[in-house]
N, C-alpha and C positions, 0 to 999 in steps of 0.2 A: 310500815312506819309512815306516820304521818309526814309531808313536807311542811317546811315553815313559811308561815306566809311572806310573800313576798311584795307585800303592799303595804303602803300607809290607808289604814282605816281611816282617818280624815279625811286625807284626799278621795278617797273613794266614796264616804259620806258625800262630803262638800259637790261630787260628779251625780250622787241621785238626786239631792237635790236641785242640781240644775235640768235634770232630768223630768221631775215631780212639777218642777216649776211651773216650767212648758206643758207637757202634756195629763197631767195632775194624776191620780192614782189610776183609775181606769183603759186613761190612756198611754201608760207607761206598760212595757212589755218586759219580761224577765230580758231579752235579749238588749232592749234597750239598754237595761242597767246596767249589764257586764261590759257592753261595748261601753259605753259613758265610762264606767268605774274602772274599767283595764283589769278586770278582773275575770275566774272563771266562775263559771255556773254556782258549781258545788264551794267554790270560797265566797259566794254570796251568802248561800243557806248556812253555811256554816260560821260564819262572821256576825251576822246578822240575824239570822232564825229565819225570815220568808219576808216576801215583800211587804205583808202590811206590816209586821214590825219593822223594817228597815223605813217603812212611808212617815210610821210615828217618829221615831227617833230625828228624821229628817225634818217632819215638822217643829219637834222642840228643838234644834240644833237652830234652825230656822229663827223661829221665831222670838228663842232668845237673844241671837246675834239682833235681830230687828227692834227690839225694845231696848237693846243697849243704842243702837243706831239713835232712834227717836231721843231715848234721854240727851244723847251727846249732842243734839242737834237744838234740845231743848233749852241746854245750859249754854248757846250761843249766844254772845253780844251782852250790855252791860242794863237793857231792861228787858222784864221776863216776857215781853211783848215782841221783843226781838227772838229771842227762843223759839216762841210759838210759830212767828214767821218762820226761822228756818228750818222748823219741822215739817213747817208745811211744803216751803220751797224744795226740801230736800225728795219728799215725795212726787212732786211732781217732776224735778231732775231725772228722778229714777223710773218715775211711772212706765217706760218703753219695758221695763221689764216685770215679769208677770210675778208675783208676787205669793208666793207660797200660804202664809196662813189664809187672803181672802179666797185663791181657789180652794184650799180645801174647806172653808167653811161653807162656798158654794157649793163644792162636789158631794160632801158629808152632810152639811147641818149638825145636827145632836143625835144621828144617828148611832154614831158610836160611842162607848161610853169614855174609853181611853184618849179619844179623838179630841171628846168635847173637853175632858179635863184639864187637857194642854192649851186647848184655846181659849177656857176659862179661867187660865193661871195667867197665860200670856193678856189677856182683856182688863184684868185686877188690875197686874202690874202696869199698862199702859193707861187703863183711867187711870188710876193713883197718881203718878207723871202727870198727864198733863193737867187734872183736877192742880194737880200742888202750882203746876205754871200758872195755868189760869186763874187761880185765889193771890199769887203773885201780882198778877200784869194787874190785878182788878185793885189792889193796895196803893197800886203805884197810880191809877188813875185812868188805865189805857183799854180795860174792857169794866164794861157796865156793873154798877153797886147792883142792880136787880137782878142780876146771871146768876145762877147758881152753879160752883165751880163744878160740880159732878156730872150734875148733866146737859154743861159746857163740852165736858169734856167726853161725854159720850157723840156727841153732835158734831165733834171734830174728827174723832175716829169714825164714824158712819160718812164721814166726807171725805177723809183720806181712802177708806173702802172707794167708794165711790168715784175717788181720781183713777183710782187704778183700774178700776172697771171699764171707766171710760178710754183711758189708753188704751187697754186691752180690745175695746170696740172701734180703735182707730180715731179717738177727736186727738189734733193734732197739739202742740205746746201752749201758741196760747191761748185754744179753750181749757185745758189744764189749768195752766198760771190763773185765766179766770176764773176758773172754781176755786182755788187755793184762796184767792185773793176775796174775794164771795166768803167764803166763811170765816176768814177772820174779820170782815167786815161786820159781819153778824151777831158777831160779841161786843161790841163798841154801844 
């Protein structure tokens, strides 16, 4: 007879991906995860199916929580110019930590097909946000009539990628804050 698990599957989630985070799929070991998750082997496989499905699941768990993150960060302060700053601020707050969807989109690319459809769902949802901020702030007077909010709003995510890279390569806060502060200037 089987035993009953005796874990919360969240918590154990919420431990690979801090796991994935750091050493991203390749560099994560079956041993890693168990230690990380407090769990054993065979209730990994069996909770989960194998590492890369636990790696997917971990990326949209991820990268959901992350785009609820940005919206909330979005809808800060009383003009939508303020939002954008603390998207951006909140980015570079957090930048010391490694950042799940951009390393896997560096570790992957479009290599895989499951991989990419998450990070193309999560991509939608994050232009759409901050397009709608940006067509906002641009109403209100605070980024330029000639922007085009879409691919404003790609330009800003290719720059929050980009903060996090750089943290990751060591520039310290306020070369961050200058980049953060550098691309919002860019929409004006």
């Amino acid at each position: 007879m089987a035993r009953p698990k005796t874990f919360d599957r969240d918590d154990a989630l919420d431990a690979a991906i801090g796991v994935f985070r750091e050493h991203g799929f390749e560099g994560t070991s079956a041993q890693m995860l168990v230690g990380a998750m407090q769990i054993g082997r065979q209730s990994l496989y069996d909770t989960f199916g194998d590492k890369w499905r636990l790696y997917c699941e971990a990326v949209e768990r991820y990268t959901q929580r992350e785009a609820l993150a940005h919206r909330e960060a979005l809808n800060h302060g009383p003009k939508a110019i303020d939002g954008l700053n603390a998207a951006i601020a909140r980015v570079v707050e957090q930048a010391g930590q490694a950042c799940l969807g951009v390393g896997s989109v560096c570790e992957f690319g479009r290599a895989h097909d499951d991989l990419s459809r998450l990070h193309q769902s999560a991509d939608r949802a994050l232009s759409s946000a901050f397009a709608e901020q940006i067509a906002r702030a641009q109403a209100q007077g605070n980024v330029a009539a000639s922007i085009v909010p879409e691919e404003a709003a790609g330009f800003l995510l290719a720059n929050i990628a980009g903060i996090r890279i750089a943290a990751r390569a060591g520039a310290g806060r306020d070369q961050l804050r200058a980049l953060g502060e550098l691309a919002i200037r860019a929409l004006r």
